[in-house]
MOPAC internal coordinates of N, CA, C and O (Angstrom, degrees):
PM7 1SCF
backbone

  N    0.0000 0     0.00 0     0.00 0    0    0    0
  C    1.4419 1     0.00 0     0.00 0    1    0    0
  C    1.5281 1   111.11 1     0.00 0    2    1    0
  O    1.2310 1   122.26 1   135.03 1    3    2    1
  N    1.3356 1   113.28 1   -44.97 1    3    2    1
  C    1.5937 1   110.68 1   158.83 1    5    3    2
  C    1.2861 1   134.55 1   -12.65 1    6    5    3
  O    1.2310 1   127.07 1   116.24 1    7    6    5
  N    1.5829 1   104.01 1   -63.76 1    7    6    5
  C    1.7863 1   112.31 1  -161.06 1    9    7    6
  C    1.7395 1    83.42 1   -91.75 1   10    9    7
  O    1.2310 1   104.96 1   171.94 1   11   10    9
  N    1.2192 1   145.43 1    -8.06 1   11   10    9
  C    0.9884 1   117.14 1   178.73 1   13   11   10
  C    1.3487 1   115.61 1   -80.93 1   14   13   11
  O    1.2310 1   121.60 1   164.75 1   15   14   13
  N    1.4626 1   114.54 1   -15.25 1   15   14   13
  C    1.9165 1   123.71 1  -176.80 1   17   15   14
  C    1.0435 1    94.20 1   -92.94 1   18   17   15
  O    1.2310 1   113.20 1   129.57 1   19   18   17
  N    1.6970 1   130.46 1   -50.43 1   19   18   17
  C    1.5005 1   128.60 1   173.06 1   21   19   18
  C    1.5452 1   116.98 1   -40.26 1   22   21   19
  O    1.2310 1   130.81 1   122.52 1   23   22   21
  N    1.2001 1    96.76 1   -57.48 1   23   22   21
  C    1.9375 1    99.51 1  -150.03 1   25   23   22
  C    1.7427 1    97.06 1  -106.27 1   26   25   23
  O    1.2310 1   128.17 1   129.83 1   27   26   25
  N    0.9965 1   101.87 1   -50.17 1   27   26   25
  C    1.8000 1    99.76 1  -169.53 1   29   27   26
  C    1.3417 1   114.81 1   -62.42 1   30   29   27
  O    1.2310 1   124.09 1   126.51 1   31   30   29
  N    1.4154 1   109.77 1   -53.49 1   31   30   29
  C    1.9209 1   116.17 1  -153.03 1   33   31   30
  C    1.7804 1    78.77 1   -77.32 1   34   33   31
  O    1.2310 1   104.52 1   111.91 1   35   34   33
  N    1.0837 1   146.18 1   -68.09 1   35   34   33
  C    1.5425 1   148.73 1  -171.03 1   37   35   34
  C    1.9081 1    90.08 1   -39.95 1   38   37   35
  O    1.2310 1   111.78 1    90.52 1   39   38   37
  N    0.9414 1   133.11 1   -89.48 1   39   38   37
  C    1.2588 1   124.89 1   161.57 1   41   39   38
  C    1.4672 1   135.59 1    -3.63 1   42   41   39
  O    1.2310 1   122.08 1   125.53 1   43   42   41
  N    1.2691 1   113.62 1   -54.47 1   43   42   41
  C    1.4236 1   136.11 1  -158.94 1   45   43   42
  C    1.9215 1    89.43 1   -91.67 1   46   45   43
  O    1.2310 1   121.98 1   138.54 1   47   46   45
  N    1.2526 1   113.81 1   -41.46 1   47   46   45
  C    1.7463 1   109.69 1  -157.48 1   49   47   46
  C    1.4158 1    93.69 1   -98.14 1   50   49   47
  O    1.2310 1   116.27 1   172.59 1   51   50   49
  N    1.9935 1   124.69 1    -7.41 1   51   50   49
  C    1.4156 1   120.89 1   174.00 1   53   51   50
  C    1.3576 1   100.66 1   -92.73 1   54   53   51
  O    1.2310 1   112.38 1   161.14 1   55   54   53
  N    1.3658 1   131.99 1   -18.86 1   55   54   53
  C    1.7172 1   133.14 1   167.16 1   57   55   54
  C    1.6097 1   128.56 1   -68.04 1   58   57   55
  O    1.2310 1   120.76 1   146.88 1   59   58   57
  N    1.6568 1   116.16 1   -33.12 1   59   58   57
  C    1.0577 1   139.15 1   175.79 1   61   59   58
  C    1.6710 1   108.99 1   -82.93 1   62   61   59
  O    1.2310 1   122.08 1   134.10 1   63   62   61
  N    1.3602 1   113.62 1   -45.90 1   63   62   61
  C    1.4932 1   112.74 1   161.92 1   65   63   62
  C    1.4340 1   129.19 1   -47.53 1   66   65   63
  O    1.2310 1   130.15 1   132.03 1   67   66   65
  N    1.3417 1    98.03 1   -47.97 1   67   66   65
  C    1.3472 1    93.82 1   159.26 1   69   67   66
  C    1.5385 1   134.93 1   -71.91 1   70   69   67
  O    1.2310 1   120.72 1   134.28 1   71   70   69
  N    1.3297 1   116.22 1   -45.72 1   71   70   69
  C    1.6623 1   125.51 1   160.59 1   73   71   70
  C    1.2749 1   105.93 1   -23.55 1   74   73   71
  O    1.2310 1   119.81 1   138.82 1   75   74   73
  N    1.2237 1   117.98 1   -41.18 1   75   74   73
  C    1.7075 1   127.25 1  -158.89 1   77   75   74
  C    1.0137 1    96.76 1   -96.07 1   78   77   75
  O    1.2310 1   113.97 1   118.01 1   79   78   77
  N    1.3927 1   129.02 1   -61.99 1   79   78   77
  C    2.1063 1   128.85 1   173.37 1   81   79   78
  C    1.5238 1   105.09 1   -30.60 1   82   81   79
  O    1.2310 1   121.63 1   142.51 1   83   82   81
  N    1.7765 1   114.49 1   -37.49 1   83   82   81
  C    1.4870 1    95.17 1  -156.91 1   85   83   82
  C    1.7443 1    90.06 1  -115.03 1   86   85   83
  O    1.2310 1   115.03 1   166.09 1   87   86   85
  N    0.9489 1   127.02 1   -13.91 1   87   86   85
  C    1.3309 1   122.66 1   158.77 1   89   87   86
  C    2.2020 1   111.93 1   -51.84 1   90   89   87
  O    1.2310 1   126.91 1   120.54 1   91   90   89
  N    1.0553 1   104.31 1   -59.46 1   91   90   89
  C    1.5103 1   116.65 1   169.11 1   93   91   90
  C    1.2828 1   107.89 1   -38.17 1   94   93   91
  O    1.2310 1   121.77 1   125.18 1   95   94   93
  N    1.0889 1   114.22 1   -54.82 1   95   94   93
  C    1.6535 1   115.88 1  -156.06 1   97   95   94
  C    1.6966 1   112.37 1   -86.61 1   98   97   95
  O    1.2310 1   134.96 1   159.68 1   99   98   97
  N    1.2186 1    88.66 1   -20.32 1   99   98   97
  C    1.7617 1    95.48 1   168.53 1  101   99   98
  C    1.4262 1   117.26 1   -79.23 1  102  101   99
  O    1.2310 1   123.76 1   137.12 1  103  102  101
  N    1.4280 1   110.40 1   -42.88 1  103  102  101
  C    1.4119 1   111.33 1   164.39 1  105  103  102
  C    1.2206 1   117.70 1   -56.20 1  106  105  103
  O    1.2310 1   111.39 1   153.51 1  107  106  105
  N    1.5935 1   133.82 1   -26.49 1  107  106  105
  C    0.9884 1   143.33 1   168.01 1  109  107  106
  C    1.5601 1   124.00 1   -46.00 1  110  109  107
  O    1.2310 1   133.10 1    92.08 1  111  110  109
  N    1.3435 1    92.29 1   -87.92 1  111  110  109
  C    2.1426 1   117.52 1   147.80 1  113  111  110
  C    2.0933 1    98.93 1   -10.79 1  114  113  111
  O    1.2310 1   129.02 1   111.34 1  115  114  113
  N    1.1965 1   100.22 1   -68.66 1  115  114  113
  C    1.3737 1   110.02 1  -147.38 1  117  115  114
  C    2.0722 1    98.00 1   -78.66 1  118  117  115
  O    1.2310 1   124.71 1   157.84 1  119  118  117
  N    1.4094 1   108.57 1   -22.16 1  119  118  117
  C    1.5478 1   110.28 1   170.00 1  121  119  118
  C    1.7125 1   101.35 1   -65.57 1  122  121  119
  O    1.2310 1   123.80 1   126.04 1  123  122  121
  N    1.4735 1   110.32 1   -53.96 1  123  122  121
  C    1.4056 1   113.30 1  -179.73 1  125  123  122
  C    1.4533 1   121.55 1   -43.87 1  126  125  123
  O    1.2310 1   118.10 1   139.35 1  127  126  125
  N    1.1826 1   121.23 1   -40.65 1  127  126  125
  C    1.3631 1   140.75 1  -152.42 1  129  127  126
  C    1.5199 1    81.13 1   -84.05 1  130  129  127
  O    1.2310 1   125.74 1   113.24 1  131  130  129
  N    1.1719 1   106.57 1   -66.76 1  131  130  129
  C    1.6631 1   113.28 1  -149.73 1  133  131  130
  C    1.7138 1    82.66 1   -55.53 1  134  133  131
  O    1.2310 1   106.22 1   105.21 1  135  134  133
  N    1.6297 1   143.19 1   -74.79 1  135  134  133
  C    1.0783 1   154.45 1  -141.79 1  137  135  134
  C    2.0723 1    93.75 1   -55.01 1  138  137  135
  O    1.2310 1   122.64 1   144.41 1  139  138  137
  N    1.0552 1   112.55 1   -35.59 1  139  138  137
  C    1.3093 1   113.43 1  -174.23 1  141  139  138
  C    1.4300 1   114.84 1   -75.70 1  142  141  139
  O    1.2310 1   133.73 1   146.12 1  143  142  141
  N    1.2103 1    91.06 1   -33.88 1  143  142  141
  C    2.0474 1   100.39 1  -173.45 1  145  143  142
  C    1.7448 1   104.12 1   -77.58 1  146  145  143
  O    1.2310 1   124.45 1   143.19 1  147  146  145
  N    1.4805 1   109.07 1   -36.81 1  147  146  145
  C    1.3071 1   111.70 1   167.26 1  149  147  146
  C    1.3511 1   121.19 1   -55.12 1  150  149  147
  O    1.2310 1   124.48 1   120.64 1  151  150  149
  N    1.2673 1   109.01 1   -59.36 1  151  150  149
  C    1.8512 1   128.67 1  -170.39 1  153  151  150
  C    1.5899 1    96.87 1   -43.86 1  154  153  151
  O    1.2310 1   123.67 1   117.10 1  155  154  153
  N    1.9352 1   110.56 1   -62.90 1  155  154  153
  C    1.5575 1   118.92 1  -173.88 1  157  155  154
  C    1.8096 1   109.90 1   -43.81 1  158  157  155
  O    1.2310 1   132.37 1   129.33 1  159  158  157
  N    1.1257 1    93.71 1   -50.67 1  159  158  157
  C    1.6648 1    98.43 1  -165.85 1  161  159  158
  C    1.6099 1   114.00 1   -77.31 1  162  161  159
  O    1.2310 1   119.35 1   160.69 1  163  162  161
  N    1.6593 1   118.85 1   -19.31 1  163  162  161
  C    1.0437 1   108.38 1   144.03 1  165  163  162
  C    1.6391 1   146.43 1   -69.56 1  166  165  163
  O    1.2310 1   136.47 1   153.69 1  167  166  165
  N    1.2983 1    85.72 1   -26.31 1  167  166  165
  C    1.6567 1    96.25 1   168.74 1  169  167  166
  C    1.7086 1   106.71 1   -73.13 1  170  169  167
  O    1.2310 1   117.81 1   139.95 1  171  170  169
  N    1.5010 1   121.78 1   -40.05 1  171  170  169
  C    1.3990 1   122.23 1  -167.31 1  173  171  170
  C    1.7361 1   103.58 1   -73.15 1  174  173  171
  O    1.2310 1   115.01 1   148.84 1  175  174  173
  N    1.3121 1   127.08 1   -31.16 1  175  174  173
  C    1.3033 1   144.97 1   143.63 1  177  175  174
  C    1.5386 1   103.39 1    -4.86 1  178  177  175
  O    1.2310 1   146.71 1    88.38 1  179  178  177
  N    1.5155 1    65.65 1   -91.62 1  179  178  177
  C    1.9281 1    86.86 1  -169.72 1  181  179  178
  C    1.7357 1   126.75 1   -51.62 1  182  181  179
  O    1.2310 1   129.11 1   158.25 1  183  182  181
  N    1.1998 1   100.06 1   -21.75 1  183  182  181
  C    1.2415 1   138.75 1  -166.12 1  185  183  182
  C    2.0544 1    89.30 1   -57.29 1  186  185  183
  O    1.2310 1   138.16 1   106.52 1  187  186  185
  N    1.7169 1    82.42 1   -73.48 1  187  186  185
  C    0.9650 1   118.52 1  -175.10 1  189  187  186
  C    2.2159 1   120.03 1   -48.26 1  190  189  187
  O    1.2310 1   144.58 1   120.74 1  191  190  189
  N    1.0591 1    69.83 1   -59.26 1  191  190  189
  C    2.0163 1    87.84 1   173.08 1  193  191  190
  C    1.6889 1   112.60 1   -51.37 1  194  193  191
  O    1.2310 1   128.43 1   131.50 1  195  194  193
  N    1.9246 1   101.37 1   -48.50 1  195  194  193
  C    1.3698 1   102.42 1   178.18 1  197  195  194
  C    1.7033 1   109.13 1   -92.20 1  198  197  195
  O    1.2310 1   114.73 1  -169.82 1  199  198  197
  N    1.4367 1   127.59 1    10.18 1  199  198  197
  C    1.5821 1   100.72 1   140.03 1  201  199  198
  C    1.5083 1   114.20 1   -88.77 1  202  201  199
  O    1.2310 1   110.21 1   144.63 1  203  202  201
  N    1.3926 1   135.99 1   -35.37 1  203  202  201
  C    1.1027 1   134.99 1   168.50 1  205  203  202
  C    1.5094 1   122.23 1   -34.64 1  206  205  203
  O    1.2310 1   127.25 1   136.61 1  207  206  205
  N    1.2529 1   103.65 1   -43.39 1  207  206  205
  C    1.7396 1   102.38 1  -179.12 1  209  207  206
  C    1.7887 1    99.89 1   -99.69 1  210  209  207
  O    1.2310 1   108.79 1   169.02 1  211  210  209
  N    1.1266 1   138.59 1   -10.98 1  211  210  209
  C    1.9343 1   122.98 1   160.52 1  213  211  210
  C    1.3645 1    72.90 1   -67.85 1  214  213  211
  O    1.2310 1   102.41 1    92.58 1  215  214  213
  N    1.9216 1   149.80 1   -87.42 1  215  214  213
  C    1.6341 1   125.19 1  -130.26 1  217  215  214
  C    1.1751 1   120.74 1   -24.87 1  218  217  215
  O    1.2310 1   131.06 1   117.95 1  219  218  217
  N    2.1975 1    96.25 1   -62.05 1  219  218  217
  C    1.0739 1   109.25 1   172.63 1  221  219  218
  C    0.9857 1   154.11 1   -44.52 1  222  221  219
  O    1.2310 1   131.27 1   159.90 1  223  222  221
  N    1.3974 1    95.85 1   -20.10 1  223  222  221
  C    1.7898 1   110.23 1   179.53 1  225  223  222
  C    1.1857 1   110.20 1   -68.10 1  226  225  223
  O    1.2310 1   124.69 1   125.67 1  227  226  225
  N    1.7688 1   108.60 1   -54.33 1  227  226  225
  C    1.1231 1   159.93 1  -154.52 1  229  227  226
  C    1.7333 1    93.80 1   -76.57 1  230  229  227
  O    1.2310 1   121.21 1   123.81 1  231  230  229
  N    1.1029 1   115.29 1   -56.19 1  231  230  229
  C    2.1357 1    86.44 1   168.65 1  233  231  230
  C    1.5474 1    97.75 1   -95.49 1  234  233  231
  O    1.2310 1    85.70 1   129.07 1  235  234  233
  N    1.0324 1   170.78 1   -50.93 1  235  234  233
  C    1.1646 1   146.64 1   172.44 1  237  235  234
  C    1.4956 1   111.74 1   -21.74 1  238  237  235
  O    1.2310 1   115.34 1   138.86 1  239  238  237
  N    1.4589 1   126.44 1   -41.14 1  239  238  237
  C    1.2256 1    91.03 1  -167.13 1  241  239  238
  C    1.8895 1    98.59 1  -106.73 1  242  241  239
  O    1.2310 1   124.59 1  -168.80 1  243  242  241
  N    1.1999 1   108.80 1    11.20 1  243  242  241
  C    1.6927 1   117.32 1   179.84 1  245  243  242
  C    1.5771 1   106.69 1   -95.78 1  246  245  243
  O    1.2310 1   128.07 1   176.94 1  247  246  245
  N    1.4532 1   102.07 1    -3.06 1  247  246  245
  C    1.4034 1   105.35 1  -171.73 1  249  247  246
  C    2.0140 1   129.92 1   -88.81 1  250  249  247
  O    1.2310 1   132.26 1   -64.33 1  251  250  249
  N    1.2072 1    93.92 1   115.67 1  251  250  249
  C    1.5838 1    97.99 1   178.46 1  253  251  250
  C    1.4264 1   128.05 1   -43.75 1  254  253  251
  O    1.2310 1   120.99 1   -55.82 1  255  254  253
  N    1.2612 1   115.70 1   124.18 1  255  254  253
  C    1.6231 1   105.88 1  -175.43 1  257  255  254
  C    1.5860 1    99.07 1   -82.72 1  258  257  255
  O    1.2310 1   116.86 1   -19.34 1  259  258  257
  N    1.3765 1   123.57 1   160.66 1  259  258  257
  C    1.2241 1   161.42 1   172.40 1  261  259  258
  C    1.2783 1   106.59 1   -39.45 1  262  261  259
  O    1.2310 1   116.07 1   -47.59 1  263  262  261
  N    1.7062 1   125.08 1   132.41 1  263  262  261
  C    1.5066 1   106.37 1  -176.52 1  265  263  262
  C    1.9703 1    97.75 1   -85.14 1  266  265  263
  O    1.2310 1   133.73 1   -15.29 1  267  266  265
  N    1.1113 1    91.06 1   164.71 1  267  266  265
  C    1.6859 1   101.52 1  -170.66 1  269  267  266
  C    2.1697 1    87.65 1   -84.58 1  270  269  267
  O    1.2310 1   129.01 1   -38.44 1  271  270  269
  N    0.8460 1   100.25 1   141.56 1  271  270  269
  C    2.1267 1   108.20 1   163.18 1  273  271  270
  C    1.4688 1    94.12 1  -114.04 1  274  273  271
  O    1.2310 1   121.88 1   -44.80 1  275  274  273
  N    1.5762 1   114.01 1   135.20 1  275  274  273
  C    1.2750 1   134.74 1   153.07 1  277  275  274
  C    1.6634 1   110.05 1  -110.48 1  278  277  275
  O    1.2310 1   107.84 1   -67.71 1  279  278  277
  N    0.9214 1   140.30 1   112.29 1  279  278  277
  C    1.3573 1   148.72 1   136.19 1  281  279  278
  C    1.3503 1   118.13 1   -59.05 1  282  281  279
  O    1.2310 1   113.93 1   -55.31 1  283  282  281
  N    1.2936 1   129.09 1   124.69 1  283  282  281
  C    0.9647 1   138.52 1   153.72 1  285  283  282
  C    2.0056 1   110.77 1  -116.65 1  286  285  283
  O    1.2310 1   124.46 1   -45.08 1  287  286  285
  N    1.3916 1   109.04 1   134.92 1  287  286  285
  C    1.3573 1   125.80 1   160.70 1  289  287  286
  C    1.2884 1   138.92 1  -105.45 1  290  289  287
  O    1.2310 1   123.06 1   -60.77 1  291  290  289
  N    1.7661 1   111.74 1   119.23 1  291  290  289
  C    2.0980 1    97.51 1  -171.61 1  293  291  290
  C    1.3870 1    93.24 1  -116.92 1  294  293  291
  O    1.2310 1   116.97 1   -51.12 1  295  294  293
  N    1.2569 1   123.38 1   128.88 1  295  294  293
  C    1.2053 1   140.77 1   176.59 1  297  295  294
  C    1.3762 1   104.53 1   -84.04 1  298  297  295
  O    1.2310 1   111.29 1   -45.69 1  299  298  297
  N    1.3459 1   134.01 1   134.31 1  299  298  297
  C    1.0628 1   116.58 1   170.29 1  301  299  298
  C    1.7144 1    98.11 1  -143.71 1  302  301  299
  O    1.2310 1   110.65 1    -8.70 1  303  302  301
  N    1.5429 1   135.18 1   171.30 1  303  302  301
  C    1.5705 1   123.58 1  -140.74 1  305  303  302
  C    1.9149 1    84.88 1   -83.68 1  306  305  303
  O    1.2310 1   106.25 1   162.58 1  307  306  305
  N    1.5335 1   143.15 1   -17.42 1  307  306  305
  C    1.1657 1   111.21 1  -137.37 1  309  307  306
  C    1.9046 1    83.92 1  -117.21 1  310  309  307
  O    1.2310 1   120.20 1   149.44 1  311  310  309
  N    1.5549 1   117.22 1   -30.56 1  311  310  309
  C    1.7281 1   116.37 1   172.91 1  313  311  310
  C    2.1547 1    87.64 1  -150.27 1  314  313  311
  O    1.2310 1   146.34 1    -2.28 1  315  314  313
  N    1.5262 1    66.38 1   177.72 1  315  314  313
  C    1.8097 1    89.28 1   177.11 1  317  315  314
  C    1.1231 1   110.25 1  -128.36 1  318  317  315
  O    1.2310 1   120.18 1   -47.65 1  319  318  317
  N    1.1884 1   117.26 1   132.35 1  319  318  317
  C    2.0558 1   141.37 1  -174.77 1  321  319  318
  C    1.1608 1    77.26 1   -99.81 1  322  321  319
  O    1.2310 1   126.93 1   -10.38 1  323  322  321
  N    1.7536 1   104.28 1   169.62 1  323  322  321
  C    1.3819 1   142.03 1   167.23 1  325  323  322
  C    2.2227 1    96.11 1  -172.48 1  326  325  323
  O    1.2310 1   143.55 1   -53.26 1  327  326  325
  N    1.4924 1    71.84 1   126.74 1  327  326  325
  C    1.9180 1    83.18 1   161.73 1  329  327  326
  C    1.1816 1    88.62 1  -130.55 1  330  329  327
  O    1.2310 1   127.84 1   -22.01 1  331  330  329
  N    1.4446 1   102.52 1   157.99 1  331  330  329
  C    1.7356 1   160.33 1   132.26 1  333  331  330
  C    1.6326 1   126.59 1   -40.57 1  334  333  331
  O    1.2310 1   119.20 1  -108.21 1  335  334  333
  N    0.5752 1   119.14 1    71.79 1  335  334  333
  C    1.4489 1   105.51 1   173.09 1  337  335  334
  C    1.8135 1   120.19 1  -107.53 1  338  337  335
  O    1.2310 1   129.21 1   -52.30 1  339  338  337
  N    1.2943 1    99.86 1   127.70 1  339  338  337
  C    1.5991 1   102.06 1  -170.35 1  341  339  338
  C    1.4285 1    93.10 1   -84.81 1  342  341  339
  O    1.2310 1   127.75 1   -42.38 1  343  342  341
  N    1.1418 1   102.69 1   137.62 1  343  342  341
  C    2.1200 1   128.42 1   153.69 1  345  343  342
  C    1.1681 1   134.05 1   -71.57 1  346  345  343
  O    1.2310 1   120.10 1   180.00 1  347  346  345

């Protein structure tokens, strides 16, 4: 019963300490990682949103308005005309 309090449990609780030191530290590593990959892709996001909205600005205000159609119709007793006229 000796060498098992002596030698093993001192053994056994310096093996698990470590399991746990390097278990920790990976979770560690892997918080970092994750926090960086987030941070990038929010910035590339944003990045992204604020060229999307200058385009927008940017053909809205480069943008051609619509030609206007006027129709006009003259009936007359024997057929019926209609012109077009663009605005």
């Amino acid at each position: 019963m000796l060498g098992v309090e002596k030698e093993f449990m001192p053994w056994l609780m310096d093996s698990v300490d470590a399991q746990l030191t390097s278990a920790v530290i990976s979770r560690q590593m892997l918080d970092m990682i994750i926090c960086d990959v987030v941070r990038s892709r929010t910035e590339q996001y944003s990045q992204l949103e604020t060229a999307e909205m200058n385009r927008s600005l940017t053909a809205d205000q480069t943008e051609e308005p619509s030609p206007v159609v006027e129709m006009t119709t003259v009936e007359n007793e024997d057929d019926h005309q209609a012109s077009f006229t663009v605005l």
